[in-house]
N, C-alpha and C positions, 0 to 999 in steps of 0.2 A: 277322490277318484280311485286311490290306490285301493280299499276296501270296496269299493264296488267293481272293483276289475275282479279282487278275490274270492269275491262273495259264491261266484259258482264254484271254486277250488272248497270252500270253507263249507260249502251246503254237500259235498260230497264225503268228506272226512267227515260231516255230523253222519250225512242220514247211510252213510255207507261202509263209515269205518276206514275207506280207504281213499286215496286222491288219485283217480286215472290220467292218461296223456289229454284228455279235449279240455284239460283246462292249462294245457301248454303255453298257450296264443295270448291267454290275459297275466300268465305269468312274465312271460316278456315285454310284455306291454308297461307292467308293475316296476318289472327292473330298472325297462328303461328310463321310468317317470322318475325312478327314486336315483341312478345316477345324476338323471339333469337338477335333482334338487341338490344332493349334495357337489358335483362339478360347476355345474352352470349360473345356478342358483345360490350357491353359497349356503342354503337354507341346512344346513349342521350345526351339530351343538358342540362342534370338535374344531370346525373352521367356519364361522360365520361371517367373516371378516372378509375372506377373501372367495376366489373359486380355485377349481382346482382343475383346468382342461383333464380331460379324460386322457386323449395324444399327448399329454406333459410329458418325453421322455427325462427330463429334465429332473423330477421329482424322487425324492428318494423312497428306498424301498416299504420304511417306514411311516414314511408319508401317503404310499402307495395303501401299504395295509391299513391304514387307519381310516384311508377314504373308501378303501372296499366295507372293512368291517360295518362303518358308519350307514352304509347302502343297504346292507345287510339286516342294520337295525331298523332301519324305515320301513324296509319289503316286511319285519318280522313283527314290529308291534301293527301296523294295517292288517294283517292276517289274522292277529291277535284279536285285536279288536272286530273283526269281519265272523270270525267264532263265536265271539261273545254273544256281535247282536243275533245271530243266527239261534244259536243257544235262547235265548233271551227271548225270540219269537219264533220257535220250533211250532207253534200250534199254525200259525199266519201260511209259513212255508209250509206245512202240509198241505192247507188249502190249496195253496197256487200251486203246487205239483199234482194234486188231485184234479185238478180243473185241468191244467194243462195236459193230463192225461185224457180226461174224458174227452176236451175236446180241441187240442193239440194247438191253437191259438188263443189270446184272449185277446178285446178291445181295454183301453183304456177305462173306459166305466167297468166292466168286470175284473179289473184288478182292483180298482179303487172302492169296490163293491167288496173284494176280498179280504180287502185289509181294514177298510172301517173303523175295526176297533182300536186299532194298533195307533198306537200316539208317535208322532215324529221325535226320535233321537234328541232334534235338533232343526231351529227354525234357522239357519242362517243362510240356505238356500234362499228362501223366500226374499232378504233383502239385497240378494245381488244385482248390481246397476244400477241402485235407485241411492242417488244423491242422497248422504248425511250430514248434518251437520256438526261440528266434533267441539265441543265445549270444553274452553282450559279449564285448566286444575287450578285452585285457588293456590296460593305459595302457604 
């Protein structure tokens, strides 16, 4: 979610050089996903164990810093990675910026018509919600 929040911030520092305010709105959005992983979620590789309320006045200062930095690194490798694939399928994003220019919406079959060629990253979308069955590991 975090890389698809930045992917408009990431297709403007590709095709522009530079990163403008309209991609403000998914920056905040990014922050706050990557606080709730590291506060709420516990989901850190510094504090996995426990959480850390964001309100904690209770926490120290270096505790404080290590939970910001850690947020930090979430927001920075999503980014990272949001470049790469952009990087990686500059030819696809021309198309869809080409079309979206000619003709300023597209339906879902003419994106899917756009991208065609372009292989998925990653199938793990496709088996969300659907019951597996999870096999022990022999000892």
């Amino acid at each position: 979610m975090m890389k698809v929040a930045l992917a408009g911030r990431a297709a403007e520092q590709i095709v522009f050089g530079r990163v403008t305010n309209g991609a403000s709105n998914d920056l905040e959005k990014v922050t706050s996903l990557a606080r709730q992983m590291v506060f709420e979620f516990g989901m850190s590789e510094v504090a996995t164990s426990r959480t850390m309320r964001a309100d904690n006045y209770a926490l120290s200062e270096e505790t404080k810093r290590t939970r910001d930095q850690e947020q930090a690194r979430l927001t920075d490798e999503a980014y990272d990675e949001a470049l790469q694939l952009l990087f990686k399928h500059r030819c696809p994003l021309d198309r869809v910026a080409a079309a979206l220019l000619d003709k300023e919406t597209l339906d879902r079959d003419e994106v899917l018509a756009l991208l065609a060629d372009v292989q998925p990253e990653s199938s793990a979308s496709e088996t969300v919600g659907t019951p597996q069955a999870v096999i022990p590991l022999a000892d």
